[in-house]
PDB file of N, CA, C, O and CB in Angstrom:
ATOM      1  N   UNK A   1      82.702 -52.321 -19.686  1.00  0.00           N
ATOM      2  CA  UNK A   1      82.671 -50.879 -19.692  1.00  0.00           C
ATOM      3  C   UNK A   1      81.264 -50.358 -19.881  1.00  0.00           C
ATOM      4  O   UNK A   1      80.927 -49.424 -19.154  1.00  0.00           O
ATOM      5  CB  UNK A   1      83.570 -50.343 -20.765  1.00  0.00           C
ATOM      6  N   UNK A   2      80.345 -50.863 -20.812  1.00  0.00           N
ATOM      7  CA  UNK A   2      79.249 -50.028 -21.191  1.00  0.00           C
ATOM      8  C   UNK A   2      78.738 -50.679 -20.063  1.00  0.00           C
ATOM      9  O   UNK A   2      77.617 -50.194 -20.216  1.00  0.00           O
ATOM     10  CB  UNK A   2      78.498 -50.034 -22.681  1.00  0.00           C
ATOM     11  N   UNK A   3      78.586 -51.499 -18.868  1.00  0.00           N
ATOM     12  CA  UNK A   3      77.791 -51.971 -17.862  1.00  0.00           C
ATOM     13  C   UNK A   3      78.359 -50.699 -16.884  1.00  0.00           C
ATOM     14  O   UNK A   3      77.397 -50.292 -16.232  1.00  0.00           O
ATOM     15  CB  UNK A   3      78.047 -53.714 -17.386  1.00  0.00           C
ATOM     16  N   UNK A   4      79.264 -50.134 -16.644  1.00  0.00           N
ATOM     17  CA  UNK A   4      79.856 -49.343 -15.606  1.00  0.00           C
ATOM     18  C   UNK A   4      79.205 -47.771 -16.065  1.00  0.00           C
ATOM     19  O   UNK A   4      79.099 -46.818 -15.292  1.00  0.00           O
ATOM     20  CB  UNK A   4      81.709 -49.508 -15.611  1.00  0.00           C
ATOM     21  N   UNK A   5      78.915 -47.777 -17.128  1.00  0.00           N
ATOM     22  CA  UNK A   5      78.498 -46.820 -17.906  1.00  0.00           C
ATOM     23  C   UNK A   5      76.796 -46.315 -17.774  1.00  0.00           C
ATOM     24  O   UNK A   5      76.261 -45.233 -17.536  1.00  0.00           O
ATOM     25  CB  UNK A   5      78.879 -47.353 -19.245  1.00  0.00           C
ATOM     26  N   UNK A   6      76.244 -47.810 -18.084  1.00  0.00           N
ATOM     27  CA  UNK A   6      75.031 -47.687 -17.196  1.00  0.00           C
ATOM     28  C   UNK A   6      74.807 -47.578 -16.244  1.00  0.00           C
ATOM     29  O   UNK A   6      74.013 -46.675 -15.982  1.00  0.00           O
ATOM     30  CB  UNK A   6      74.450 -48.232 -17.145  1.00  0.00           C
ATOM     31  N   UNK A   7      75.265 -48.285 -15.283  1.00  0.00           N
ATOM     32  CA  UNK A   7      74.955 -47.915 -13.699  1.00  0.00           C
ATOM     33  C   UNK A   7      75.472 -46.748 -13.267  1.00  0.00           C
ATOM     34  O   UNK A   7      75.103 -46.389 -12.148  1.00  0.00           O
ATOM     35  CB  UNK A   7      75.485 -48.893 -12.710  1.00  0.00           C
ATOM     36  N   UNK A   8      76.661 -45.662 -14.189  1.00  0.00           N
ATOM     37  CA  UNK A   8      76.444 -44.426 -13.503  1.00  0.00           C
ATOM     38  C   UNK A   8      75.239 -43.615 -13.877  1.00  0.00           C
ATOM     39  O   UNK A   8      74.550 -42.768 -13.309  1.00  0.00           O
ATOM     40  CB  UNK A   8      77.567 -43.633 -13.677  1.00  0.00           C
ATOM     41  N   UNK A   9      75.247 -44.129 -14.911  1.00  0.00           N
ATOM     42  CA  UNK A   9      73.448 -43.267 -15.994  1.00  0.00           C
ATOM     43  C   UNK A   9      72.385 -43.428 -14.852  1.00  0.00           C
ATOM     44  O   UNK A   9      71.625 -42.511 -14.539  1.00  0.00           O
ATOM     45  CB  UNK A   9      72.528 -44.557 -17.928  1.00  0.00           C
ATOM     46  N   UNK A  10      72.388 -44.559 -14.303  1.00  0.00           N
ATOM     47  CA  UNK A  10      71.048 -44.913 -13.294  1.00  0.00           C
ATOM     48  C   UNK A  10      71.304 -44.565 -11.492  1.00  0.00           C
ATOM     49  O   UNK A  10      70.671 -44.833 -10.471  1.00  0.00           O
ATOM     50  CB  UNK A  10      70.727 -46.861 -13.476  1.00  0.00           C
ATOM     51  N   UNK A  11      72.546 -43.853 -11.793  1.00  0.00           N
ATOM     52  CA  UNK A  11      73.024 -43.825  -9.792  1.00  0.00           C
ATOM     53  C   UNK A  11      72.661 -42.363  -9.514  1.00  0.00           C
ATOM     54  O   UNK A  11      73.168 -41.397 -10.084  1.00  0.00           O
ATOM     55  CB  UNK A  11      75.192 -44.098  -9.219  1.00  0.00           C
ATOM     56  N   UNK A  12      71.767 -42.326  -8.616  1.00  0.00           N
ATOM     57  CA  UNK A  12      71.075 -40.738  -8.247  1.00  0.00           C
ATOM     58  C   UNK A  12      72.581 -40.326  -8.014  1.00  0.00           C
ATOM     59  O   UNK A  12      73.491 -41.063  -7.634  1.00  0.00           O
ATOM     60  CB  UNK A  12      69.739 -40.476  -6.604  1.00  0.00           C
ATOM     61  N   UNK A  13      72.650 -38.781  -8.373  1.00  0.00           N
ATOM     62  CA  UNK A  13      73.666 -37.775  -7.610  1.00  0.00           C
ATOM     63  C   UNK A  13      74.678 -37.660  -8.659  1.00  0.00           C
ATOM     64  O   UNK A  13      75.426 -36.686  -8.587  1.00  0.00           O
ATOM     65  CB  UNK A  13      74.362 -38.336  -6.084  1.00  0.00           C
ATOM     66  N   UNK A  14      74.875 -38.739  -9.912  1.00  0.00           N
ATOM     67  CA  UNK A  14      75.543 -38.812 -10.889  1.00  0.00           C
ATOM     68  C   UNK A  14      75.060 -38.420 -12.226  1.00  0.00           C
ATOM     69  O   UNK A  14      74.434 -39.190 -12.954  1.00  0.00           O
ATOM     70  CB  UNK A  14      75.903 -39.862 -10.853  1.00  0.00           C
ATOM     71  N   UNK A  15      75.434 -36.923 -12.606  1.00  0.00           N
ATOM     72  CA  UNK A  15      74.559 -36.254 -13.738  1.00  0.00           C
ATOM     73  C   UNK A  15      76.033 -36.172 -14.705  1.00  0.00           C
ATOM     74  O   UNK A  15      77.182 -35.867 -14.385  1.00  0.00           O
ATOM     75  CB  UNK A  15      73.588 -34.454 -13.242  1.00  0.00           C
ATOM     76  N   UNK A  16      75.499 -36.540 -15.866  1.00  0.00           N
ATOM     77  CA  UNK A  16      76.276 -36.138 -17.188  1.00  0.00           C
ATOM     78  C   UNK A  16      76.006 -34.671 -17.699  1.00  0.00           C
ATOM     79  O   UNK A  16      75.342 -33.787 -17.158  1.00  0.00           O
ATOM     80  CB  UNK A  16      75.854 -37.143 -18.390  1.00  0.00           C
ATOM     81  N   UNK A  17      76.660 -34.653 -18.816  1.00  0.00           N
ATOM     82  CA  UNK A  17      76.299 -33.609 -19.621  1.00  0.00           C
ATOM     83  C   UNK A  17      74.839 -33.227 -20.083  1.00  0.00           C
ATOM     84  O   UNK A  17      73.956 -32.415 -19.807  1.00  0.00           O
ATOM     85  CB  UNK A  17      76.986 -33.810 -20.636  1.00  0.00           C
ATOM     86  N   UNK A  18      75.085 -34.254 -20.929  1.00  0.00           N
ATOM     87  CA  UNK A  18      73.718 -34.616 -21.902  1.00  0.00           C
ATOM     88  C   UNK A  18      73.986 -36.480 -21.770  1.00  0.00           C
ATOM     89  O   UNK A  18      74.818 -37.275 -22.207  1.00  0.00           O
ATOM     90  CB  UNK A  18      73.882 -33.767 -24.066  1.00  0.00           C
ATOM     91  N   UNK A  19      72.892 -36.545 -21.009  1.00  0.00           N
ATOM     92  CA  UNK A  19      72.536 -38.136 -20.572  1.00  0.00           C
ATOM     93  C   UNK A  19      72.216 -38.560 -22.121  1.00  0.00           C
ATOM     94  O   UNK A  19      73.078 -39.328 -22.547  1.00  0.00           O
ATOM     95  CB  UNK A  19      70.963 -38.408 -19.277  1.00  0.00           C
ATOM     96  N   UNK A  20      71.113 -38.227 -23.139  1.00  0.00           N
ATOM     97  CA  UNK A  20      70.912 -38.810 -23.848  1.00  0.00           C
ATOM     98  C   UNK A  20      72.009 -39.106 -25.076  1.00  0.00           C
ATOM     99  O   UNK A  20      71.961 -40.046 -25.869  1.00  0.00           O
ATOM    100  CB  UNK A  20      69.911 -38.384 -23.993  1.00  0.00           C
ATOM    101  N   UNK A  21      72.974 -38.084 -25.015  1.00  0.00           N
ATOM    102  CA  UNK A  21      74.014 -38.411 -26.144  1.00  0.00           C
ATOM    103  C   UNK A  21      74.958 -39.355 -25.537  1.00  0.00           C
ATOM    104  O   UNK A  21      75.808 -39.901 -26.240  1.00  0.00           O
ATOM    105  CB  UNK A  21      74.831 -37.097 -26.722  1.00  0.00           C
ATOM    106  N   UNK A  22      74.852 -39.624 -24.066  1.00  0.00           N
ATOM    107  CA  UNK A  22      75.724 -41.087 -23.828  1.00  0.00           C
ATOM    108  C   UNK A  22      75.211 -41.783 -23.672  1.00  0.00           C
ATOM    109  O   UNK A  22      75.889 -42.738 -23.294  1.00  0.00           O
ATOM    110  CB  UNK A  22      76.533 -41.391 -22.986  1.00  0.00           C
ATOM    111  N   UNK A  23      73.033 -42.218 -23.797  1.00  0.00           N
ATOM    112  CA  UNK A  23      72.877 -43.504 -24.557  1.00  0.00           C
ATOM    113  C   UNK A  23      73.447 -43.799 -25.633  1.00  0.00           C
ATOM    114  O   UNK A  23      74.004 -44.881 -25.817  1.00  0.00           O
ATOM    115  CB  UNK A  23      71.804 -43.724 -24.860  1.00  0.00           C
ATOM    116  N   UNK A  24      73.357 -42.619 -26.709  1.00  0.00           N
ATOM    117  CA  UNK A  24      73.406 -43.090 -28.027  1.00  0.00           C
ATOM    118  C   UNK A  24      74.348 -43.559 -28.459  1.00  0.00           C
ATOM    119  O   UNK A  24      74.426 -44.257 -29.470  1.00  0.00           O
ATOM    120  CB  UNK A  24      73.166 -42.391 -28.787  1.00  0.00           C
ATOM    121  N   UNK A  25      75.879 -42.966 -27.153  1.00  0.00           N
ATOM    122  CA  UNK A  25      77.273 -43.171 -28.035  1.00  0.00           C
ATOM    123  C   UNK A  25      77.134 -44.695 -27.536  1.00  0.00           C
ATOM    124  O   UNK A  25      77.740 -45.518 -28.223  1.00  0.00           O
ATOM    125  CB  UNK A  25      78.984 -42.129 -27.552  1.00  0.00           C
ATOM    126  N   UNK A  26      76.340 -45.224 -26.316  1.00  0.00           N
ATOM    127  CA  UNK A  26      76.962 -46.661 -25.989  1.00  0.00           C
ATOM    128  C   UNK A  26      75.775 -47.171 -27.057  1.00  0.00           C
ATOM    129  O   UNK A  26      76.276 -47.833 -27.966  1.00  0.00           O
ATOM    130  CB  UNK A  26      76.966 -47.361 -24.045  1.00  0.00           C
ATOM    131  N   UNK A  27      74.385 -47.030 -27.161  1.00  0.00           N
ATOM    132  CA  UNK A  27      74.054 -47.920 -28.480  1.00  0.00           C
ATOM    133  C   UNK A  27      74.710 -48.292 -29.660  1.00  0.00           C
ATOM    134  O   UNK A  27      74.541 -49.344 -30.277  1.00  0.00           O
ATOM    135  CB  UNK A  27      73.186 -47.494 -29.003  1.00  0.00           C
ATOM    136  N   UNK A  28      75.899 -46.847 -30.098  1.00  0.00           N
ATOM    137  CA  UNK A  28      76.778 -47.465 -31.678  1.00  0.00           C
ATOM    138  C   UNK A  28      77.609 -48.162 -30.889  1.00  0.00           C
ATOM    139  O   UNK A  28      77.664 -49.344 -31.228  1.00  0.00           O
ATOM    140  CB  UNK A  28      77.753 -46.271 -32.945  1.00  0.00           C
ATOM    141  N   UNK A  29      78.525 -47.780 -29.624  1.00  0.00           N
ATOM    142  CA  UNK A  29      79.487 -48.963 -29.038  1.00  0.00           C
ATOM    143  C   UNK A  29      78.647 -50.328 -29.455  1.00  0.00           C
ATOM    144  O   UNK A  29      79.151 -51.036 -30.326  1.00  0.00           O
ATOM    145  CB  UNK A  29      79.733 -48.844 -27.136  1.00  0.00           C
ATOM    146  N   UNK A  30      77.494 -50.691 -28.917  1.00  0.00           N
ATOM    147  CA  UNK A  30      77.054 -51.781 -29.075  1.00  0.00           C
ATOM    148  C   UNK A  30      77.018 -52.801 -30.148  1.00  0.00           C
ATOM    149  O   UNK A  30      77.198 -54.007 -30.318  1.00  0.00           O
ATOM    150  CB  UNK A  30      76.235 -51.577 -28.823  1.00  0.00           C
ATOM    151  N   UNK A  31      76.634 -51.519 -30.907  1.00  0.00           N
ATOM    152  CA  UNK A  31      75.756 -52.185 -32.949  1.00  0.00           C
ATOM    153  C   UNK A  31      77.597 -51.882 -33.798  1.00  0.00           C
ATOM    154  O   UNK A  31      77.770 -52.247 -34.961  1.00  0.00           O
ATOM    155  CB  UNK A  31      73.571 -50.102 -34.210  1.00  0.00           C
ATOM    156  N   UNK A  32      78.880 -51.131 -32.903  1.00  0.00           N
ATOM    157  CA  UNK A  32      79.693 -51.172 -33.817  1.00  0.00           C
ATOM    158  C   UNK A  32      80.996 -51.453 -33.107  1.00  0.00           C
ATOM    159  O   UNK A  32      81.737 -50.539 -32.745  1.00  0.00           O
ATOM    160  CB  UNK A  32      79.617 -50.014 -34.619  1.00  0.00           C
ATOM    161  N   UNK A  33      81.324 -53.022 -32.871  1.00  0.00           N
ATOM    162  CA  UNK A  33      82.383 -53.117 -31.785  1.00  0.00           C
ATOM    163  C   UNK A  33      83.102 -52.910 -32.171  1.00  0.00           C
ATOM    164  O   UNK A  33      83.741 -52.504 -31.201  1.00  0.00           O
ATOM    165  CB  UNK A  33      82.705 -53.977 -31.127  1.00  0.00           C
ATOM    166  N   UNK A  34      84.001 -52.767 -33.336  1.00  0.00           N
ATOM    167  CA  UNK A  34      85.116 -52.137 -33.633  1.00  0.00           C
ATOM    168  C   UNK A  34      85.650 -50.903 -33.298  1.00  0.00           C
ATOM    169  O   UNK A  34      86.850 -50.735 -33.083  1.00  0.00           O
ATOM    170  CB  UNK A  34      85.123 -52.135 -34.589  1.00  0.00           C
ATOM    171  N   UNK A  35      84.506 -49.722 -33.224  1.00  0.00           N
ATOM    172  CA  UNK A  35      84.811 -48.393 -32.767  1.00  0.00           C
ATOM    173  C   UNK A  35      84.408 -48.765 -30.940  1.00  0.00           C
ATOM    174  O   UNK A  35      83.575 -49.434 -30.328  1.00  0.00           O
ATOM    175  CB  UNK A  35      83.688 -47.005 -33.742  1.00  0.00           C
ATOM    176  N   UNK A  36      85.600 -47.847 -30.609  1.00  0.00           N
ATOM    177  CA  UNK A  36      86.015 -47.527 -29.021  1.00  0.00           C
ATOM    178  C   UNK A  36      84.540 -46.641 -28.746  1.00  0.00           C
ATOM    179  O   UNK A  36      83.774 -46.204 -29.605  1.00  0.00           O
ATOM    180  CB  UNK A  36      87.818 -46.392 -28.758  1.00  0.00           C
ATOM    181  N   UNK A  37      84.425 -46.536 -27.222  1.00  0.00           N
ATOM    182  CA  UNK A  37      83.336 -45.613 -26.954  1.00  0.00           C
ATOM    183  C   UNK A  37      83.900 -43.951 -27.310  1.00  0.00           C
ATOM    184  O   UNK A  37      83.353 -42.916 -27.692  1.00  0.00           O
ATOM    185  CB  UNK A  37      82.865 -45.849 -25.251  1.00  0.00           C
ATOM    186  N   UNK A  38      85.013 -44.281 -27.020  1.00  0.00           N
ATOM    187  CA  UNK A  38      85.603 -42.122 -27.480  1.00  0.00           C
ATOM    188  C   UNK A  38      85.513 -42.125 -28.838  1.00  0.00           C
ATOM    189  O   UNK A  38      85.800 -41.093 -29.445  1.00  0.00           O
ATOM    190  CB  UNK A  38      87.697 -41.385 -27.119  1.00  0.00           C
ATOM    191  N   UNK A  39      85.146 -43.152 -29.454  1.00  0.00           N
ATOM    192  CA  UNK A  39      84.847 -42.790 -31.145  1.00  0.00           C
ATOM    193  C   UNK A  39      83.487 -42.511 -30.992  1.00  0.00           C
ATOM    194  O   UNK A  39      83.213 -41.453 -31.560  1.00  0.00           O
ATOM    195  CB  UNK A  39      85.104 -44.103 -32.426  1.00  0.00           C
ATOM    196  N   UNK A  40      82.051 -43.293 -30.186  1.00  0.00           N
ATOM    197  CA  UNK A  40      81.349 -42.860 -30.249  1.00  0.00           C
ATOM    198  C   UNK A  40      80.475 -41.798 -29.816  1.00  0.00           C
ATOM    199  O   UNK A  40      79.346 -41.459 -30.171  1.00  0.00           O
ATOM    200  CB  UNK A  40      81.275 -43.396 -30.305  1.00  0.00           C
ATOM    201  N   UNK A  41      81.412 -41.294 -28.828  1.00  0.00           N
ATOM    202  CA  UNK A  41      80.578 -40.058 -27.990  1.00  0.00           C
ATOM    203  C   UNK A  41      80.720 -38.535 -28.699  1.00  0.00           C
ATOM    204  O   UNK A  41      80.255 -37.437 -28.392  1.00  0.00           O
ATOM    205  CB  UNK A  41      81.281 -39.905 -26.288  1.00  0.00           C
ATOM    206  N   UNK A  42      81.674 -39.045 -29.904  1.00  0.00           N
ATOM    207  CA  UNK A  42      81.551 -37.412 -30.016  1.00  0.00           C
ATOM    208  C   UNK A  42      80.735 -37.280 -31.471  1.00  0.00           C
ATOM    209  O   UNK A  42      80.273 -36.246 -31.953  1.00  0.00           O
ATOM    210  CB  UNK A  42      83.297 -36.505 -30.059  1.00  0.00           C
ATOM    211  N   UNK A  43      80.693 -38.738 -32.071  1.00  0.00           N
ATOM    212  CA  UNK A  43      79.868 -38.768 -33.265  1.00  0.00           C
ATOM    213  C   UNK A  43      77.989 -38.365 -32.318  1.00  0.00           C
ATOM    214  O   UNK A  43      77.241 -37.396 -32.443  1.00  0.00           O
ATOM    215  CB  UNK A  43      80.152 -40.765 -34.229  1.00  0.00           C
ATOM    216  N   UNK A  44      77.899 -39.329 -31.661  1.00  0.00           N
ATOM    217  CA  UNK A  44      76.395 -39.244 -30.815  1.00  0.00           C
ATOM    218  C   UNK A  44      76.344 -37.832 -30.774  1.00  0.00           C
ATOM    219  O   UNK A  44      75.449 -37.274 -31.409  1.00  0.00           O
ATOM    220  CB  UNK A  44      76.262 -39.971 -29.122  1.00  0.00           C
ATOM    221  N   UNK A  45      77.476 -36.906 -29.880  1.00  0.00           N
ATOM    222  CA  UNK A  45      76.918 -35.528 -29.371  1.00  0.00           C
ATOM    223  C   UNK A  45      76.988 -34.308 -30.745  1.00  0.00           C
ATOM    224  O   UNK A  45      76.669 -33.120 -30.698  1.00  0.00           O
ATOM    225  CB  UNK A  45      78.029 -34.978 -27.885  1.00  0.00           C
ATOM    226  N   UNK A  46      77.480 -35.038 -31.827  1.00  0.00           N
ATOM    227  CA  UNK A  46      76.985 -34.307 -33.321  1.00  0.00           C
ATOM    228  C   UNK A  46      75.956 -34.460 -33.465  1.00  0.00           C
ATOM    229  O   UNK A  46      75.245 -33.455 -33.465  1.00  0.00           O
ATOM    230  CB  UNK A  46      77.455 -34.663 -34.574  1.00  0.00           C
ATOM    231  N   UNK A  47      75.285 -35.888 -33.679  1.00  0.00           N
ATOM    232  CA  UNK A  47      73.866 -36.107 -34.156  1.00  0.00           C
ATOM    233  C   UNK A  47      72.646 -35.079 -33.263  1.00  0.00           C
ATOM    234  O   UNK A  47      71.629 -34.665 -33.820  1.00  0.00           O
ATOM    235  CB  UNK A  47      73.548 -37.866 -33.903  1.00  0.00           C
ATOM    236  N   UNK A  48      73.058 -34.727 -31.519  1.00  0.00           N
ATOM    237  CA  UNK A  48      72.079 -34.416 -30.828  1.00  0.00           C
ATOM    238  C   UNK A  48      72.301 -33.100 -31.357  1.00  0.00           C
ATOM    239  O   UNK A  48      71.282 -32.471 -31.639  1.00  0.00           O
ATOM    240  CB  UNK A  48      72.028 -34.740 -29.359  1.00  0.00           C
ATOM    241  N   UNK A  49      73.253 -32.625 -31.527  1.00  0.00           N
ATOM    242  CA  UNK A  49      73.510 -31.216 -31.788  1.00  0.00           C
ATOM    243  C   UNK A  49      72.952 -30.706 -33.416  1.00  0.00           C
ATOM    244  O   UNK A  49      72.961 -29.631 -34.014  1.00  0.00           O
ATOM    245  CB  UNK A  49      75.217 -31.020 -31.591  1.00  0.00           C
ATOM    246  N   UNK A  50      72.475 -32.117 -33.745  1.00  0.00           N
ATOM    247  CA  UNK A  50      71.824 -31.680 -34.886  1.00  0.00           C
ATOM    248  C   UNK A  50      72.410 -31.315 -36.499  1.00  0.00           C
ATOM    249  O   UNK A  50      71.906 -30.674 -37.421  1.00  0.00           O
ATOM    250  CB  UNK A  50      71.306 -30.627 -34.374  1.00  0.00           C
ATOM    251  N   UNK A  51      73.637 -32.005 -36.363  1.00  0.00           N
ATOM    252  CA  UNK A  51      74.751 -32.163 -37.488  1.00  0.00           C
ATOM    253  C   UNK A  51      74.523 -33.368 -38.164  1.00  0.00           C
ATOM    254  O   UNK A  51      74.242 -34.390 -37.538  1.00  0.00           O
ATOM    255  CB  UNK A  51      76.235 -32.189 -36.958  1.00  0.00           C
ATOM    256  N   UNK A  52      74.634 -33.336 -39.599  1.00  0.00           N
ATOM    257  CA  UNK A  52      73.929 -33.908 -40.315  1.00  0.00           C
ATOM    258  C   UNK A  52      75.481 -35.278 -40.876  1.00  0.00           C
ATOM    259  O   UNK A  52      75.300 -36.309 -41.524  1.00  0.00           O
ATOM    260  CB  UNK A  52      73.075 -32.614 -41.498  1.00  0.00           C
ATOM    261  N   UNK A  53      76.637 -34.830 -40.415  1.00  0.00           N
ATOM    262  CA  UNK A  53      77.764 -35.535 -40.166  1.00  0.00           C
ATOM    263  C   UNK A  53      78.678 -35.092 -39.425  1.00  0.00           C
ATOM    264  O   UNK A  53      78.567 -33.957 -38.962  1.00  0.00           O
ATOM    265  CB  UNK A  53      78.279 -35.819 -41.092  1.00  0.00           C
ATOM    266  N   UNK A  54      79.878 -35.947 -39.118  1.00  0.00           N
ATOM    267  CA  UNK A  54      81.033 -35.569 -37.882  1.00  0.00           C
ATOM    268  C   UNK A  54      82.090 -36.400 -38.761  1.00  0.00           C
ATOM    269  O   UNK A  54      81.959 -37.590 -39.049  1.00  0.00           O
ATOM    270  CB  UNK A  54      80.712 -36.257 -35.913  1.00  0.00           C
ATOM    271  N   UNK A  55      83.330 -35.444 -39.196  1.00  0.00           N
ATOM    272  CA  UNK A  55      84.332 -35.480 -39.348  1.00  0.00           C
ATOM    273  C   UNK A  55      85.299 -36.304 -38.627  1.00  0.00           C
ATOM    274  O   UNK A  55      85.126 -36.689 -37.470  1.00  0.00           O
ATOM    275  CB  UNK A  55      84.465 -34.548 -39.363  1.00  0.00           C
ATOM    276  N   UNK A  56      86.552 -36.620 -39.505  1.00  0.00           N
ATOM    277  CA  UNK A  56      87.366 -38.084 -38.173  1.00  0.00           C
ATOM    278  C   UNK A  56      88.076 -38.138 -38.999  1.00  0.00           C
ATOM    279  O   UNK A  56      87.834 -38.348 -40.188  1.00  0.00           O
ATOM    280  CB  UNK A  56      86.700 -39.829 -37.550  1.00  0.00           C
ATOM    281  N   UNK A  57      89.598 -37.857 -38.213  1.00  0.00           N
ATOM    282  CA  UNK A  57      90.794 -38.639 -39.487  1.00  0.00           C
ATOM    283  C   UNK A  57      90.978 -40.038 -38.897  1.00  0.00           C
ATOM    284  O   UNK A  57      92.036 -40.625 -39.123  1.00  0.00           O
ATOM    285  CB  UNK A  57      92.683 -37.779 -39.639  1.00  0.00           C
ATOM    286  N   UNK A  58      89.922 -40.680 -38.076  1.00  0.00           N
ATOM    287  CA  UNK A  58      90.313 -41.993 -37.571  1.00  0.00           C
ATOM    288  C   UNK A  58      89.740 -42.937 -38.512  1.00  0.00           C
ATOM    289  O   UNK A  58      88.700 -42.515 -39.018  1.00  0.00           O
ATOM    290  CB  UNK A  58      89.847 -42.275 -36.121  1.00  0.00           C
ATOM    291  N   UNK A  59      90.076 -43.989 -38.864  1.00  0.00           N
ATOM    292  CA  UNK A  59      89.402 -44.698 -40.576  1.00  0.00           C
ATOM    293  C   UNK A  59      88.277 -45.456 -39.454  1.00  0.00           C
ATOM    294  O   UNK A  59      87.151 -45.565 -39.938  1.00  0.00           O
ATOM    295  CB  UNK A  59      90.846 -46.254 -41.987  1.00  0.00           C
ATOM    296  N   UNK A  60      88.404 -45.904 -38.262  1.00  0.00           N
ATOM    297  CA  UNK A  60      87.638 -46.953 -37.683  1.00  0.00           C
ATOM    298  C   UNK A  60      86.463 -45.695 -37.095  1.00  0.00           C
ATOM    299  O   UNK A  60      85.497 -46.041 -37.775  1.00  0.00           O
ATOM    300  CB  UNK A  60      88.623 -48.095 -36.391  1.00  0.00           C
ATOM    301  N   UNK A  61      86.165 -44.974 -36.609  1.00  0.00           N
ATOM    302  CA  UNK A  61      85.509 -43.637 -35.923  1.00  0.00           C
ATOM    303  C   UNK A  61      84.704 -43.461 -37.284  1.00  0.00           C
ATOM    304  O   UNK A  61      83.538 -43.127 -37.071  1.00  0.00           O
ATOM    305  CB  UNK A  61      86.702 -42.131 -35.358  1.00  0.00           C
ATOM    306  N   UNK A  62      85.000 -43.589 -38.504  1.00  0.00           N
ATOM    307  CA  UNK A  62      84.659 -43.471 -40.001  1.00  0.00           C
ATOM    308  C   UNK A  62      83.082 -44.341 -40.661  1.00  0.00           C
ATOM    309  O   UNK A  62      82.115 -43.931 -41.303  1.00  0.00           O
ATOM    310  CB  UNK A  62      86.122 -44.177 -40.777  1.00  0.00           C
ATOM    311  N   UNK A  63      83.474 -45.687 -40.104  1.00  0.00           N
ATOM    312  CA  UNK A  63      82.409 -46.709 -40.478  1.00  0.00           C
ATOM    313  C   UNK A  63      81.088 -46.504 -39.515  1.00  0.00           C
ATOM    314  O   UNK A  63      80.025 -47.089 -39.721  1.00  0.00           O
ATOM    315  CB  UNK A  63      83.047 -48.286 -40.298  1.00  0.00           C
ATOM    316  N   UNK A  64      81.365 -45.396 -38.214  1.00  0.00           N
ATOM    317  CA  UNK A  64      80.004 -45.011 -37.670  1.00  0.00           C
ATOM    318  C   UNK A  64      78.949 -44.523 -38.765  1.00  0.00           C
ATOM    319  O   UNK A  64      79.223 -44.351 -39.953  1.00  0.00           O
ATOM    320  CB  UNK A  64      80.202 -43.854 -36.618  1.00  0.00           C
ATOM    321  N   UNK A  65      77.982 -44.371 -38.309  1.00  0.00           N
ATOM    322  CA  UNK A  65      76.741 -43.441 -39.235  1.00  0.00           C
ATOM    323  C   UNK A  65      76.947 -42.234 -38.421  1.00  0.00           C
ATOM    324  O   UNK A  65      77.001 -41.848 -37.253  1.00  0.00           O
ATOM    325  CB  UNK A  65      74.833 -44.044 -39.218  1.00  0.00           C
ATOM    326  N   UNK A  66      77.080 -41.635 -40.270  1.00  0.00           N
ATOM    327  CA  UNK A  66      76.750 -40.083 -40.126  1.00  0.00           C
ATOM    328  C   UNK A  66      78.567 -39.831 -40.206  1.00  0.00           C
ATOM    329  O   UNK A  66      78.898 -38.749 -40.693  1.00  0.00           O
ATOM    330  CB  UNK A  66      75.672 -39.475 -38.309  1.00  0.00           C
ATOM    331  N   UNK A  67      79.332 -40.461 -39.904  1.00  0.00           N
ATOM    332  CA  UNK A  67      80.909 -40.282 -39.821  1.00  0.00           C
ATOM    333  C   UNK A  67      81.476 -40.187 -40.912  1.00  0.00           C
ATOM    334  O   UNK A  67      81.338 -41.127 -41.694  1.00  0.00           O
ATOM    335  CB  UNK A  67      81.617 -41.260 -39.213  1.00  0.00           C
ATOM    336  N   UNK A  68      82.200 -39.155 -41.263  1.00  0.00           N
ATOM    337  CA  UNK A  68      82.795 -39.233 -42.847  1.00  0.00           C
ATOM    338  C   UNK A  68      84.906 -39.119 -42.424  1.00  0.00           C
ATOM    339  O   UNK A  68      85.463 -38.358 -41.633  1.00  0.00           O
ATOM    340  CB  UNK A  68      81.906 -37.244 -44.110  1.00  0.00           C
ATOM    341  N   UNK A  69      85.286 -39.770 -42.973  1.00  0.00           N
ATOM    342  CA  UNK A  69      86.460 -39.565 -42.809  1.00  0.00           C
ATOM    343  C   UNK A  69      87.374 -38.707 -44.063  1.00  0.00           C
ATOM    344  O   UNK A  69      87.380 -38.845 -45.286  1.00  0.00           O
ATOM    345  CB  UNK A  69      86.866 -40.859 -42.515  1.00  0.00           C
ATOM    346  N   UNK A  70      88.075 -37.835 -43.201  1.00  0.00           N
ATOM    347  CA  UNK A  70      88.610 -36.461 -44.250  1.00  0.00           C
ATOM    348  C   UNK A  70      90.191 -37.120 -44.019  1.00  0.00           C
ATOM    349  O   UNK A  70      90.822 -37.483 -43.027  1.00  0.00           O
ATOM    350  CB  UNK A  70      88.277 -34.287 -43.500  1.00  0.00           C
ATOM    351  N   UNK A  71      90.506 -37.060 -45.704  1.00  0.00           N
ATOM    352  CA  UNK A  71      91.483 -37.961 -45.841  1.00  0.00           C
ATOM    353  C   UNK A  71      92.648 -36.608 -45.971  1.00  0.00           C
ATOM    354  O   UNK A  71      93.847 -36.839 -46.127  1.00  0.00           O
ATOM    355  CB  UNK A  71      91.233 -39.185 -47.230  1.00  0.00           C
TER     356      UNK A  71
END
């Protein structure tokens, strides 16, 4: 998945949102295989947005950085 992920990042004509918050979500995919990439894209597009944490009733979405889980 994160290989299919890159090569759309690098295929002219294929624009994201914010390209850099879907490096970042596949760098924690990387450094945190337990969390899914939909755990990490929305923690990443907090951090760009400049939030100092991101909320999650998911316990695994939780062990990201910056992720606090509201019990």
């Amino acid at each position: 998945m994160t290989t299919a992920v890159v090569a759309m990042l690098e295929t002219p004509g294929i624009e994201f949102e914010h390209a850099p918050t879907v490096e970042e979500a596949l760098y924690l995919f990387e450094q945190y295989p337990s969390a899914d990439f939909a755990d990490c894209l929305p923690v990443a597009r907090a951090t760009h947005l400049g939030h100092d944490r991101f909320l999650t009733f998911d316990a695994v979405a939780a062990k990201l950085p910056r992720a606090e889980l509201v019990h």
